[in-house]
N, C-alpha and C positions, 0 to 999 in steps of 0.2 A: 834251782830247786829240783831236787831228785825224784823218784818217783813216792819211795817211801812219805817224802813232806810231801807231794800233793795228796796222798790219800789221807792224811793229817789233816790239812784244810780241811779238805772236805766232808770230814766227821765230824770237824768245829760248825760250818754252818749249813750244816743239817740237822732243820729244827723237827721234832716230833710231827705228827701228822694234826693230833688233838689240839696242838699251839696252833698250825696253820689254819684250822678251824676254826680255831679264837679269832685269830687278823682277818680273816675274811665275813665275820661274823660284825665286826667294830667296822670294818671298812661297810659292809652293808649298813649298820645303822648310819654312820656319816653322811652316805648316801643316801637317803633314806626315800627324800622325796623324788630323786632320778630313778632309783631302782623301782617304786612302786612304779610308776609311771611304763619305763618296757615291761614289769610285770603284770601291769594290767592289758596289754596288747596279746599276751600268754594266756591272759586269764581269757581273754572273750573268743580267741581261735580253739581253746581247748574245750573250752562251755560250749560248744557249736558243734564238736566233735563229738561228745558225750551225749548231747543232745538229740542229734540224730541215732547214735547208734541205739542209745537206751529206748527212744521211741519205736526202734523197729524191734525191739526186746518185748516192747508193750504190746504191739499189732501179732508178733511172734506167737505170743502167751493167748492170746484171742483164737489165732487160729489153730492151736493145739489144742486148745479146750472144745474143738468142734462146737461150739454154740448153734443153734439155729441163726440165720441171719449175719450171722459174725460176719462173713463174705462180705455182705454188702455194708454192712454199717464203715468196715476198713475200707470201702470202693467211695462212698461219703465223705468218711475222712482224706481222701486226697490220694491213696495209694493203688497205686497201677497192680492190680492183682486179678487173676481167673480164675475156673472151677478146677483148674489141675494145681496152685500156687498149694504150695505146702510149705514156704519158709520168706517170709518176707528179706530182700536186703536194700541197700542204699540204692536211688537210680541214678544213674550216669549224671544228669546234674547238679546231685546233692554230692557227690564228689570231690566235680569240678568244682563248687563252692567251698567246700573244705580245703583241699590240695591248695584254693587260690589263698585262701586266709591262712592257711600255714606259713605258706611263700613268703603271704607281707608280715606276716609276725615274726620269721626268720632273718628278714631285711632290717626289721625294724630294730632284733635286737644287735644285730650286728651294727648299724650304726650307732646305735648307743653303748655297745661297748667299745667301738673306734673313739666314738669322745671322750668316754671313760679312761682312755688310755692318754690319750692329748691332756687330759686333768692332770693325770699323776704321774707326768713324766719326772717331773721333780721325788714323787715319792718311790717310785721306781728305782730310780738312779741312787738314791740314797740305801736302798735296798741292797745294792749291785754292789755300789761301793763299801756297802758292811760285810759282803762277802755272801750275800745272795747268789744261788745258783739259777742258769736258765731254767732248769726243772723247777725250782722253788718259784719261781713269778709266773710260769705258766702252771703248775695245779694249784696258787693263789687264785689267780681270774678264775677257773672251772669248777672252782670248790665255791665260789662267789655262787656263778652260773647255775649249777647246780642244788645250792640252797634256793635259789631265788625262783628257779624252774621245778624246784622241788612243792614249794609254797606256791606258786602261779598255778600250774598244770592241777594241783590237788583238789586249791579252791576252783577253780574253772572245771574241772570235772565234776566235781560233788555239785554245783552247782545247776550245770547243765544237767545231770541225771536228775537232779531234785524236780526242777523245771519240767523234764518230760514227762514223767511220773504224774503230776500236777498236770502237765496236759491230757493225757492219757484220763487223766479221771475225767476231766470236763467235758472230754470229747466223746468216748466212752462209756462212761459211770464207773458202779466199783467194779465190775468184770474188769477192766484194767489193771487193778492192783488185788483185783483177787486170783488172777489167772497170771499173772508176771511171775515168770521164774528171777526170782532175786538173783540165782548164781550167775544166770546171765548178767543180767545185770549190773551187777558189783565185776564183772572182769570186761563187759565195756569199760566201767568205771576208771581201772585199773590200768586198760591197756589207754584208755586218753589220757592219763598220767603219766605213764612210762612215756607215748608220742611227745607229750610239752616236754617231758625231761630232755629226749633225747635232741627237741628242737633248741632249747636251751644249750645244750651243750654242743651244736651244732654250730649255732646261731657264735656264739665265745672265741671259738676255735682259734680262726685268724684274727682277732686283735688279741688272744694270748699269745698269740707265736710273737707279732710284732714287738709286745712288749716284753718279752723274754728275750728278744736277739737284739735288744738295745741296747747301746754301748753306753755305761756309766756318764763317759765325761760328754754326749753329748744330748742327754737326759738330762745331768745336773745344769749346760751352757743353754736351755730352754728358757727363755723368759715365762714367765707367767702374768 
């Protein structure tokens, strides 16, 4: 085969972008119940992220507003601050508890897309052998990823901001929600979404490689 025929191949099965969207989207419904499942390990490390940040959005908006008292009512609520603090941020511990539950929700989904892979070596290999490309089975898995980190990271965001908000009032009153700058707000929101996304897609990585450098005939000779 010359060069001219494999760039012929290759234009035959090279499917659209919007098709691989379709199969990835059918493949998540099939999955339905595994995929909920690592995406709820998404959902509660990102609700956690959001959570803190948007609460210190809340103590933020308190002490912008110079209130009388505001100092100490934020010294009540739990937060290490002085008469020079002018910008509350995360402390060293609240951190390391983020960083940790990032870690295990990265662990967790990468073991779960190594199974996912071990499932569908047969659907894989069937793939290969219709003349699937490695590119086409790896932005398969990440286009999965991706939606799924898309949907995880969102509701786990919105989530946790809702929650803080809601703390921030009881803890507080409505000084909390009448002194929160929303725009902060809505881009913690945003940026614990883009974090779950980019952990999702982090989290995919190597078991797309693996199943993109599988060979056909020993995909399809896999028992199931």
């Amino acid at each position: 085969m010359n060069f001219h025929d494999q760039r012929r191949v290759q234009r035959q099965v090279k499917l659209p972008f919007l098709k691989s969207l379709e199969i990835a989207v059918k493949s998540i419904r099939v999955r339905f119940f595994r995929s909920l499942i690592t995406t709820l390990s998404l959902v509660l490390a990102v609700s956690f992220l959001s959570f803190i940040q948007v609460s210190n959005d809340v103590a933020n908006g308190l002490l912008a507003a110079k209130m009388p008292g505001a100092r100490q009512v934020l010294i009540r609520g739990g937060y290490d601050i002085d008469d020079t603090t002018t910008r509350v941020g995360s402390s060293p511990k609240q951190r390391w508890i983020v960083i940790l539950s990032l870690l295990v929700c990265v662990v967790g989904i990468i073991n779960a897309q190594l199974m996912a892979v071990t499932e569908r070596f047969r659907e894989i290999g069937t793939m290969k052998c219709l003349g699937a490309l490695n590119r086409f089975v790896l932005r398969l898995f990440l286009l999965e990823a991706g939606l799924q980190g898309l949907a995880g990271a969102g509701a786990g965001a919105l989530a946790g901001g809702l929650f803080a908000v809601g703390s921030g009032l009881i803890r507080f009153g409505a000084a909390a929600v009448r002194h929160l700058a929303w725009t902060d707000a809505l881009v913690s929101v945003v940026v614990a979404v883009g974090v779950g996304c980019l952990l999702s897609l982090v989290g995919v990585f190597y078991p797309a490689m693996v199943a993109a450098r599988m060979q056909p005939v020993e995909a399809m000779r896999v028992e199931q």
